[in-house]
C-alpha angles and dihedrals in degrees: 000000000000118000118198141210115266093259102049135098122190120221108208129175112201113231115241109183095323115124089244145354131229117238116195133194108210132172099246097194099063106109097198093073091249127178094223111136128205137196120296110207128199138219114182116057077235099073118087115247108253138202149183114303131016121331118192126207128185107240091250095055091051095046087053091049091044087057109043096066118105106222126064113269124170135155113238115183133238089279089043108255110145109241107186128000128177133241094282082050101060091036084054088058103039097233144098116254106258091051085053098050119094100015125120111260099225098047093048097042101026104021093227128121092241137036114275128267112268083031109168096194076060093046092043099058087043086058110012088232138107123277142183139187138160123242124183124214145164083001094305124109111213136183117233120203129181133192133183125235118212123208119227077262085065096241121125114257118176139341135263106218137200133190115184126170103238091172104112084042091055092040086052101050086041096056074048093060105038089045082053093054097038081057098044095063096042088055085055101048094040083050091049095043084057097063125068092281137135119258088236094055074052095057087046104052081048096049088050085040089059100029085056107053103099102213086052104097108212140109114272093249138084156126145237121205139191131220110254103206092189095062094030096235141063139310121202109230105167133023143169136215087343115151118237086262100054089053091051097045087043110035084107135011134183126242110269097018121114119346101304102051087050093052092044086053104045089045086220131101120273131209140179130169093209155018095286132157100287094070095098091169105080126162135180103277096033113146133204096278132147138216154224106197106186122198120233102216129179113175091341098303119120110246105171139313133248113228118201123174126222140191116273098276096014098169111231105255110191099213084059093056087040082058090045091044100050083050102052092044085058089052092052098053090046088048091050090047088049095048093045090049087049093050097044080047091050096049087048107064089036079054087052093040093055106041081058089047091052091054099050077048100063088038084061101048085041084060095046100049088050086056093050088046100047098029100040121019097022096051083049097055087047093050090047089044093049085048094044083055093053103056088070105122093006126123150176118004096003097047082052089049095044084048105049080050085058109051091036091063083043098059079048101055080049093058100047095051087050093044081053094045089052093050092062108040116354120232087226096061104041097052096023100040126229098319098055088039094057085041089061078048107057088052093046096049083054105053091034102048106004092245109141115212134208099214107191108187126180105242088232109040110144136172131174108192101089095196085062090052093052082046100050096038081051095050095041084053089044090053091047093046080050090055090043097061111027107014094078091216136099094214138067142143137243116189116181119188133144122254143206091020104327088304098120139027106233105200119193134187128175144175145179098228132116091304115202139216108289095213086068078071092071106024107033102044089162097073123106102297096005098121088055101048096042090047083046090050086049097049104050085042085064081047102050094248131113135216110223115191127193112183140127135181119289085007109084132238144271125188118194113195113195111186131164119270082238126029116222 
């Protein structure tokens, strides 16, 4: 196969029983006529190197070196009968050479009753000079090239012409391209996640990111939603090109419901090529359509779909789910940072919220005990001392009356010290360990609120840090107080016991009250007892342990506190 400059024709005569042909390179634009010859340059290792002038080669060598060459060349007339062809000719077609000449190119090759159209044997003849165009057929994508061939009259007479499959070449820059604009986009998204924007301006720049790229065959319209963990389902956050009603039957959507719920569920892509039984949304103008719905997954957990729409029979294409699918798994990388950021941020300020809540409480227990301690135990050692000071010159039966006054408001100043000892840290836990201390308070939530609690204890709990008994006695009170002003009941259960071998203490309290919604635990730590149960969850997360709670509104509550055996 030669190719030529631009600028350059090739005048060929065919050998037809002579021992050789003449192949001459001539300017074909020079307009004089002239003999001046330029450079012929080849491009398979099979063409003979050529140069200036006349080359002769005997009929057999030309024939070896025809049909050594790759690609499909044959020469087609003027009228476009083909009138020589080589060996992958004659394989393409499927038949041997002398069944091939004289037959018309594009009833043999294309089975029509004119040359295609795009033809370059066609362009050729209009221009006289090469041309080249690519033509796809049976699944297969092929260059066409065409050169004239001018007779010594100058005047063309026939075409060289050469097929090459080019499929493999043309798959290959198309995966290029659609890797470029996949990355592209993702580029795009991962850039603009970075700035002070809103995770739905996010989904948008990503939906006109996706609706915009032209190889990509899908309707110009779409949405992207996010999984609403409240309502167990999803919520619609960016679209594209929707009507009203689409947005209204779609703004969320269940787990499980319409497309997209079943592809959020199933954590696996959905696709359907028309309107079939499984769109469970349906509204008044709906038309035939189909769908990709793309899950959004981080660490196996559903964050979000995709929802692409397609025309009615769209066929799958599997280079259109791998873009979609490199999408989805950025987003979800830019949904999981943001909710990480949220979440630091959110712990943060609950973090922030507490420590000054723990001030203002021991604000508060410094003013109480200064209370206790002015209004209670002090007034009564003033009052003994004033009596003490009155029995001076007293006797008999007045100095035994002034004396049994005093010691009486002195047993009084000693029970209220020890009311107040126990208050802060109880005898019985600190010398008899956890069990013996929420025995003391069982008896002490009952005489001092009334609540009666089931306190079931294991015989042979036992726990040696003492810093994990004072934490679990603190959070067991904090969990009855907790009964006590928001539950609505006067009964309620504690139940201790080792775990996993004795290598953790499982407590668990539990009551039938008016119950509440456990995330408020997390994300509302400024509800009646949130401080105490949030400061609880923190504290068992340094320790290892965990805090599960199951409650609901009207339906009580149970906390389970799991904490290490020993604490690091």
């Amino acid at each position: 196969m030669y190719v030529f400059t631009s600028n350059i024709t090739a005048r060929q005569v065919v050998p037809s029983g002579h021992e050789g042909f003449t192949l001459t390179i001539r300017d074909a634009r020079n307009r004089q006529g002239g003999n001046e010859t330029s450079p012929l340059q080849p491009t398979e290792p099979e063409a003979a190197a050529a140069t200036t002038g006349t080359l002769r080669f005997s009929a057999a060598q030309w024939r070896a070196t025809f049909d050594a060459i790759s690609d499909i060349v044959c020469v087609i007339s003027k009228d476009y009968e083909i009138v020589e062809i080589n060996r992958r000719g004659c394989e393409a077609v499927g038949m041997p050479r002398k069944k091939i000449i004289g037959r018309k190119c594009f009833e043999l090759v294309h089975s029509t009753r004119v040359p295609i159209a795009g033809c370059p044997c066609t362009r050729a003849t209009l221009t006289h000079e090469p041309s080249t165009t690519t033509h796809e057929q049976d699944g297969r994508i092929y260059e066409l090239t065409a050169w004239p061939i001018v007779g010594q009259n100058g005047q063309m007479e026939a075409f060289a012409h050469i097929v090459k499959d080019v499929t493999e070449r043309e798959r290959a820059e198309d995966e290029i391209k659609r890797q470029r604009d996949a990355q592209q986009l993702i580029a795009s998204v991962l850039e603009m996640s970075l700035h002070d924007v809103s995770i739905d301006q996010v989904f948008e720049r990503a939906l006109d990111g996706i609706l915009s790229i032209p190889w990509l065959s899908i309707e110009r319209k779409g949405a992207i939603f996010l999984v609403d963990k409240d309502h167990h389902g999803l919520s619609m956050k960016a679209a594209r090109n929707l009507t009203e009603a689409a947005r209204r039957s779609c703004a969320t959507v269940p787990f499980g419901t319409c497309l997209c719920g079943r592809c959020a569920a199933s954590k696996s892509m959905v696709f359907s090529a028309h309107l079939d039984d499984y769109h469970h949304r349906r509204y008044e103008e709906i038309k035939d359509h189909g769908h990709y719905c793309v899950p959004i997954i981080f660490e196996h957990e559903t964050l979000g779909v995709i929802c692409t729409y397609l025309a009615p029979g769209h066929e799958r294409r599997a280079e259109e789910e791998e873009l979609l699918l490199a999408i989805a798994n950025a987003l979800a990388g830019v949904i999981a940072r943001r909710q990480a950021q949220n979440e630091v941020e959110h712990k943060s300020g609950q973090l922030r919220a507490l420590a000054t809540e723990l001030v203002k409480a021991e604000q508060r227990e410094r003013q109480r005990l200064a209370k206790v301690l002015h209004d209670n135990i002090q007034q009564l050692l003033v009052s003994a001392k004033l009596r003490v000071g009155l029995l001076a010159g007293k006797s008999g039966r007045e100095l035994q009356q002034g004396t049994d006054q005093v010691c009486q408001t002195l047993d009084e100043a000693i029970n209220a010290a020890r009311t107040l000892t126990s208050e802060l840290s109880p005898q019985a836990l600190q010398e008899q360990g956890l069990g013996a201390g929420l025995k003391w308070l069982q008896h002490e939530v009952k005489s001092r609120h009334g609540l009666n609690v089931d306190m079931q204890i294991e015989n042979t709990l036992e726990i040696a840090d003492r810093s994990l008994q004072v934490f679990l006695f603190e959070a067991v009170r904090e969990l009855l107080f907790n009964v006590v002003k928001h539950a609505g009941v006067d009964q309620a259960r504690v139940e201790v016991a080792h775990i996993d071998e004795r290598s953790k203490v499982r407590v668990t309290v539990t009551d039938s009250g008016v119950g509440f919604t456990p995330e408020r635990v997390d994300h509302q730590v400024d509800f009646a007892g949130g401080f105490g149960l949030f400061s609880i969850r923190e504290r068992l997360n340094h320790l290892g342990g965990r805090m599960d709670v199951e409650s609901a509104p009207g339906q009580g509550c149970r906390f389970v506190l799991i904490a290490p055996s020993r604490t690091p």
